[in-house]
C-alpha positions in Angstrom: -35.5 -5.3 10.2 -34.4 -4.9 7.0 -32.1 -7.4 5.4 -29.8 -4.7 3.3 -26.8 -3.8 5.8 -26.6 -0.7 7.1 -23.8 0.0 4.9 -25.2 -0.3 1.6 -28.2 1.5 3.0 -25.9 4.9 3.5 -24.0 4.8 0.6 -24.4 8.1 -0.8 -25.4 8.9 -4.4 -24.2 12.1 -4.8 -20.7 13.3 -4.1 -21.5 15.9 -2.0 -22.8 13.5 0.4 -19.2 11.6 0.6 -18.1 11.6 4.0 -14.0 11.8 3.6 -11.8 12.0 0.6 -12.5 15.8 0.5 -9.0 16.0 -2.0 -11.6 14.1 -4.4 -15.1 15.7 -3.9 -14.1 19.2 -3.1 -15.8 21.8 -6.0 -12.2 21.9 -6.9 -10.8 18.8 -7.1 -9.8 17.4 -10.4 -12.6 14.1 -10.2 -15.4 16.5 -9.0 -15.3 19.1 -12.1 -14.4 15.7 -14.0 -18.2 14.1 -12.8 -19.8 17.4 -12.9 -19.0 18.1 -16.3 -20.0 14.4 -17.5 -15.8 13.9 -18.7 -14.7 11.4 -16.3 -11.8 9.2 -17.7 -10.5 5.4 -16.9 -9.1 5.5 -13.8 -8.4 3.5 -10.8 -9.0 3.9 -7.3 -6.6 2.6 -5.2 -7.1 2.4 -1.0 -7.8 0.6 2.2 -11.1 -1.3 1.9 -14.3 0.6 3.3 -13.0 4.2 2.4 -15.1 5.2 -0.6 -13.8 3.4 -3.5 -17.2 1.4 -4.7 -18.9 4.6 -3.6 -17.1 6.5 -5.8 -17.7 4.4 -8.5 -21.1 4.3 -8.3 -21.4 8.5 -7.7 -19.6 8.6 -10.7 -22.4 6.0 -12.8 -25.0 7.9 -10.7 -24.0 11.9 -11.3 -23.1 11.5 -15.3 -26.4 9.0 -15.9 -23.9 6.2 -17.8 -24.7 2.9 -18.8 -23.0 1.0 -15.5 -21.3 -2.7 -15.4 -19.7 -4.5 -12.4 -17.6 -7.2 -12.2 -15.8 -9.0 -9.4 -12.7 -9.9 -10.2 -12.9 -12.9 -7.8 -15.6 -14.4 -9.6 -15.1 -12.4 -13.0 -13.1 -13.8 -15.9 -11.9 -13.0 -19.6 -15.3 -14.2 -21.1 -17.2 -11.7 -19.0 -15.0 -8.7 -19.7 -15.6 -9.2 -23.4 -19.4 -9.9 -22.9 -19.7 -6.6 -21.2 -17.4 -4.7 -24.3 -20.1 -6.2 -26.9 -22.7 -4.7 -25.2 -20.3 -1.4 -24.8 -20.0 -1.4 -28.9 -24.0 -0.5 -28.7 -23.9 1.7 -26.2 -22.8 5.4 -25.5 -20.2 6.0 -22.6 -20.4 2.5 -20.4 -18.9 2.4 -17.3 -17.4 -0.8 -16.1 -16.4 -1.0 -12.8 -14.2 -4.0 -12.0 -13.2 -4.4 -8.2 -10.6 -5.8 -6.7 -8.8 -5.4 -10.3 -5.5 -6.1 -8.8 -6.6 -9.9 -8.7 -6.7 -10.0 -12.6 -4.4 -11.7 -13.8 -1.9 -10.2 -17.3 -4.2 -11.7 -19.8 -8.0 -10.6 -18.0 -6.1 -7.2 -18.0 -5.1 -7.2 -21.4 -8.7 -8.2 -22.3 -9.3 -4.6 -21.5 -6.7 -2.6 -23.4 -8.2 -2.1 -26.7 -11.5 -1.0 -25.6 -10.2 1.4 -23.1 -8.3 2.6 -25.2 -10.7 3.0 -27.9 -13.1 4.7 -25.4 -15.5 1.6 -25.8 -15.6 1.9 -21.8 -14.9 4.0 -19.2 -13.0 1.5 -16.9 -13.4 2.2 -12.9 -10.5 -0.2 -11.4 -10.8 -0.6 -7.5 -7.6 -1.5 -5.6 -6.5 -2.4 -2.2 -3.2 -2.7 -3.6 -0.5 -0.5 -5.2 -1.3 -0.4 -9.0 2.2 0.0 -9.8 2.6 -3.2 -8.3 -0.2 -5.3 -9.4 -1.7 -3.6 -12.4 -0.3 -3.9 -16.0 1.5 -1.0 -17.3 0.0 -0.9 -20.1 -3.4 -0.3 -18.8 -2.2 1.6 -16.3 -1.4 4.2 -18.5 -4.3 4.6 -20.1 -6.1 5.4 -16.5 -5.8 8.4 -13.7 -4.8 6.8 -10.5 -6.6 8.7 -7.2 -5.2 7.2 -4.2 -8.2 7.4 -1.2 -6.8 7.9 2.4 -8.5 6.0 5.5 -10.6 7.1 7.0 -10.0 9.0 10.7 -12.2 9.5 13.7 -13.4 12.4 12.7 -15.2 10.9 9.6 -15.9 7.8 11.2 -17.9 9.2 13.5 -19.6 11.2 11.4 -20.6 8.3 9.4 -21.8 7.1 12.6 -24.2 10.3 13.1 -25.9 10.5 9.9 -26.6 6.5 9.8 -28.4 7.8 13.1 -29.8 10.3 12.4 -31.0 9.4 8.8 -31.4 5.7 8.2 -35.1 4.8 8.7 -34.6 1.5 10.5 -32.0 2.8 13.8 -34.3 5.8 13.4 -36.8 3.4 15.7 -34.6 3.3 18.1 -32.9 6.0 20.8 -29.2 5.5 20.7 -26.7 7.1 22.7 -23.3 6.9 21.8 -21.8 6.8 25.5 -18.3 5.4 24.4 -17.0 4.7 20.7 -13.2 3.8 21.1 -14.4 -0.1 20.8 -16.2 0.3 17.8 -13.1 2.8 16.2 -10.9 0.3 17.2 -12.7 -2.8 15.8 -13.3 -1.0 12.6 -10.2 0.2 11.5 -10.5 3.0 9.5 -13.5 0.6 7.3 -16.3 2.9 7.0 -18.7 -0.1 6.0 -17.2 -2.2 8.6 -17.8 0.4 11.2 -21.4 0.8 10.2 -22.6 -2.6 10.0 -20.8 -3.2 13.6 -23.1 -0.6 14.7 -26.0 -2.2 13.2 -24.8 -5.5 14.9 -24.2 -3.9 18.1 -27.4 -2.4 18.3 -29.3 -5.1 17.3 -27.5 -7.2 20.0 -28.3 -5.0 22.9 -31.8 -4.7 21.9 -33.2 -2.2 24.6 -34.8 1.2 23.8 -33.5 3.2 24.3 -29.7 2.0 23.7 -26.8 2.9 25.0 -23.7 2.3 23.5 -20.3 0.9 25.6 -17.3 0.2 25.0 -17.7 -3.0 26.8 -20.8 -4.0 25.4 -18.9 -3.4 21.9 -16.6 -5.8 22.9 -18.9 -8.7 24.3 -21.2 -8.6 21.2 -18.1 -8.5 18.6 -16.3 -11.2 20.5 -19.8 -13.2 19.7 -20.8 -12.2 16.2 -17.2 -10.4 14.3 -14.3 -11.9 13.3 -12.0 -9.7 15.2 -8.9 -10.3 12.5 -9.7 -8.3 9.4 -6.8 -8.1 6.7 -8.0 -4.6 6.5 -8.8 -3.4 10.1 -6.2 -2.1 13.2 -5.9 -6.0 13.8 -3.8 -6.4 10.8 -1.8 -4.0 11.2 -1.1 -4.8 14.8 -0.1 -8.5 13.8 2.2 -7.2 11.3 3.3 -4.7 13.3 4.5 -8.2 15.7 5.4 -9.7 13.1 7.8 -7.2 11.7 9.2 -6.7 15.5 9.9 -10.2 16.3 12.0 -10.7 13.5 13.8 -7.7 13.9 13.9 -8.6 17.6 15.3 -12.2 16.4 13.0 -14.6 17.6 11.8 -17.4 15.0 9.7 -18.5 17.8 7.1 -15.6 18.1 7.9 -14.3 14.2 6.8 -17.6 13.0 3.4 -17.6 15.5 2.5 -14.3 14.0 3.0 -15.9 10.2 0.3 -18.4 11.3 -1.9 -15.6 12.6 -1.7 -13.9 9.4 -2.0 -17.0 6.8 -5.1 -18.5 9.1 -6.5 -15.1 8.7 -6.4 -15.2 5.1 -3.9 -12.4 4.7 -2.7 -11.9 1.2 0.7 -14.3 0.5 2.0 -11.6 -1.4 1.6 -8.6 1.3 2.9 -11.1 3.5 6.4 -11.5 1.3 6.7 -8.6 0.2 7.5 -7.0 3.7 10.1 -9.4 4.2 11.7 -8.3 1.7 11.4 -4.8 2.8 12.8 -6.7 6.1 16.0 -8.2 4.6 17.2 -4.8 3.4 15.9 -2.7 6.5 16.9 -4.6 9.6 19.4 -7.1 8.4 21.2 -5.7 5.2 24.9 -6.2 5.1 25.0 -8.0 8.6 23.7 -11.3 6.0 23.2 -9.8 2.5 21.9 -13.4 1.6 18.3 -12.4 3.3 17.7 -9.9 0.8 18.3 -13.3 -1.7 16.1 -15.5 0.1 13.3 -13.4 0.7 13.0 -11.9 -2.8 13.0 -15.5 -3.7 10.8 -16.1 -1.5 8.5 -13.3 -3.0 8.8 -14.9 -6.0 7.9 -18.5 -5.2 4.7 -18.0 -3.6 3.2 -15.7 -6.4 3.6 -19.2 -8.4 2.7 -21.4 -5.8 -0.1 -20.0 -3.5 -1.7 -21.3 -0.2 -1.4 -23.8 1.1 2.0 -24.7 0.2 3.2 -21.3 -0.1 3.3 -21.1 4.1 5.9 -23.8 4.1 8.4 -21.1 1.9 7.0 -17.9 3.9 8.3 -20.3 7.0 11.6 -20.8 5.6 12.3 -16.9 4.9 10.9 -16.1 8.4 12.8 -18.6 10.3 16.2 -17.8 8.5 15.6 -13.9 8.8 14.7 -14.1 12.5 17.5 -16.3 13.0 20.1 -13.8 11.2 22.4 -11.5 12.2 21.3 -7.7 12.3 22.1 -4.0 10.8 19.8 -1.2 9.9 22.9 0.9 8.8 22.0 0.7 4.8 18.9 2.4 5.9 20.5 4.6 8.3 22.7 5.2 5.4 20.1 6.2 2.9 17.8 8.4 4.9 21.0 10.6 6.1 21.8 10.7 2.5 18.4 11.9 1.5 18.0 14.6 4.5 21.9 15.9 3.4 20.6 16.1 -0.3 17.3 17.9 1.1 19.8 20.7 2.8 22.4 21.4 0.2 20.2 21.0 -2.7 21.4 20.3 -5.9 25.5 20.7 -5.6 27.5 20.2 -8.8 29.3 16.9 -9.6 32.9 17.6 -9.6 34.3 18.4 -12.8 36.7 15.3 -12.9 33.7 12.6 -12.3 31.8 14.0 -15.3 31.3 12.0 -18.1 32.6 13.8 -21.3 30.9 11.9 -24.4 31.6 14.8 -26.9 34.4 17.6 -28.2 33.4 20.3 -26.5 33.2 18.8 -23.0 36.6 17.3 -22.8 38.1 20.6 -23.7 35.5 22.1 -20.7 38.0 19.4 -18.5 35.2 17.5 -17.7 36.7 14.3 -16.5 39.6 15.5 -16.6 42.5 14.2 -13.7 39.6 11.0 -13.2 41.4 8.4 -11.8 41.0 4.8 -12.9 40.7 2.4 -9.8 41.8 -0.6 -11.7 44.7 1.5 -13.1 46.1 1.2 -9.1 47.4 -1.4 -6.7 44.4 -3.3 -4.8 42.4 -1.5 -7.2 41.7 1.7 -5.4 42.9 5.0 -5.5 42.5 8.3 -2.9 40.4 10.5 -5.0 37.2 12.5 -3.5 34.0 11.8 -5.3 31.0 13.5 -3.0 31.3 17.7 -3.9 33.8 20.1 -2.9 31.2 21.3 -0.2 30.3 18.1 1.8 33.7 16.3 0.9 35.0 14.4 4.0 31.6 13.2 4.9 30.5 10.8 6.7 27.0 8.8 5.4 27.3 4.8 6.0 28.9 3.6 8.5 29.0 -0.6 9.0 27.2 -1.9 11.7 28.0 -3.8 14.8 28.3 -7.7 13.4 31.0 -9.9 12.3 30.3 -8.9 8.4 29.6 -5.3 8.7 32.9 -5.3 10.8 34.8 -7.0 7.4 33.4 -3.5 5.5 34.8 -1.8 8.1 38.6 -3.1 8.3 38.4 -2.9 4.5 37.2 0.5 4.5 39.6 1.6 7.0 42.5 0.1 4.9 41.7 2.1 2.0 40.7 5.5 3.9 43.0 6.1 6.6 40.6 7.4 9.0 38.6 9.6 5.9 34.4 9.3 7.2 35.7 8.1 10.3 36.8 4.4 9.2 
């Protein structure tokens, strides 16, 4: 059998032969006439793992004949990114492909800047994560970002067919694909993880000819995979519990599901950074100190890290779990957004404008603009959405002794106005 995985033994060369991403390797995608014509730029390619993005990457070195560098940036560090630029500074239009770029930290990335810039390389920047999040701006600007989708059953099981049909080694043997959900499910939406499973799976039934079940899947992935994957439909079922027992207010089960995802390996900051998302979306003004704690919280464990960071990512879950809960900010906001989508862009009412010069005072604009300060309790009746949706109604304060505060206050100043 040979020892290179299945994966690695289908990854195309050409991008014509890409299974998926078609908005990238159509004849009229920006990237394709980009490779074709020999121009490609810095960019970054940013997606779930097992879509294409280390493919892509070495299409790109393959199609335009380039000088081609990798580097890990697990095991990668400032001393090799320099290294790799001295040998660029002999060289005509190197490639470097970094993945998993996002793990750089500011100063490896700024080790990059000049000689992207320069055109010294052509950086190829491979994230699971969102750039905007986790790569400087700086070099960020100086690189096209193409976002790769995952993968769906259509193209997974086309993967499937050509390793089939075209790899020399399953080639030997006669494989029916009776049932495929199992090895979908396993998978993902991981097109390497999906085709070394296969491999496995085949290998582990070892009969000619083989037919492949769903609960054969099963037995031989129970015995040989890791069935949690940070990247595979098991991580985003466990955060999908996650997310649902906090909401659901249970510290018991939220805190469980934490574990899952910290013995799995998942990534501290993914981990925080939906809490946040958490604090605003299903607890909001019913405890507004959540959205404190956990953006603290997302803030101490980029500095601390495993291990100790699963004692603060306890904390935040515990207390969020544990708090009170409204989803009427977002409520609020997406009624907001669908109003704007139907009246379009209405005009701000002439006495709300801002009139910095001459000529628009004497156009009125702010004109009859009362000052709340200027009135007892600081608040005076004015209308401030336009003439055509005045009256209203947008956020209305949940069900919880807080949100129930906002509402008596509201109702005070209003008299009835957006229904408070």
């Amino acid at each position: 059998m040979n020892p290179t995985p299945l994966a690695e033994r289908m990854r195309p060369t050409r991008l014509e032969d890409l299974i998926g991403q078609e908005h990238l390797s159509s004849p009229s995608s920006f990237l394709h006439k980009a490779i074709k014509s020999g121009n490609v730029p810095s960019l970054i390619l940013w997606g779930p793992p097992g879509v294409g993005k280390t493919t892509i990457a070495n299409i790109i070195a393959n199609e335009i004949k380039a000088p081609f560098y990798t580097l890990s940036a697990i095991s990668s560090g400032v001393k090799d990114i320099r290294e790799v630029i001295e040998k660029a500074k002999f060289q005509m239009g190197v490639v470097l492909f970094i993945d998993e770029i996002h793990r750089f930290n500011k100063s490896q990335q700024d080790a990059l800047l000049g000689a992207v810039e320069k055109g010294i390389i052509r950086l190829i920047g491979a994230t699971t994560e969102n750039p905007s999040f986790e790569v400087n701006s700086a070099l960020l600007s100086r690189c096209q970002v193409f976002t790769l989708n995952p993968l769906g059953k259509t193209e997974m099981e086309a993967m499937m067919k050509q390793a089939l049909e075209k790899d020399v080694e399953l080639k030997k043997v006669s494989v029916e694909l009776q049932e495929t959900d199992a090895l979908l499910r396993i998978s993902g939406g991981d097109g390497r993880k999906l085709l070394n499973l296969l491999e496995i799976v085949i290998d582990g039934i070892n009969e000619n000819p083989t037919v492949i079940t769903d609960e054969k899947v099963m037995k031989i992935a129970q015995q040989k995979v890791a069935l949690y994957d940070k990247s595979g439909e098991q991580h985003y079922d466990i955060i999908s519990a996650f997310i649902k027992s906090i909401r659901g207010s249970d510290p018991n089960a939220a805190v469980y599901w934490l574990a899952r995802m910290i013995e799995g390996g998942e990534d501290v900051k993914f981990i925080a950074r939906r809490l946040v998302i958490l604090a605003s979306e299903d607890i909001g003004n019913a405890n507004p100190n959540a959205l404190l704690l956990a953006t603290n919280c997302f803030e101490a464990v980029k500095i601390i890290g495993y291990p100790e960071a699963r004692i603060i990512l306890s904390q935040c879950v515990t207390y969020l779990a544990s708090s009170p809960k409204s989803n009427a900010s977002y409520l609020a906001i997406n009624k907001a957004q669908a109003l704007v989508k139907e009246t379009g862009n209405l005009s701000v009412p002439f006495h709300l404008r801002n009139a910095p010069t001459k000529l628009m005072k004497d156009l009125d604009y702010g004109k009859n603009y009362k000052y709340a300060h200027d009135f007892p309790g600081n608040f005076v009746n004015q209308e401030f959405l336009p003439d055509e949706i005045k009256n209203t109604s947008i956020y209305q304060p949940g069900e919880n002794a807080r949100e129930n505060e906002l509402r008596k206050y509201l109702s005070s100043r209003w008299k009835g106005k957006y229904g408070y």
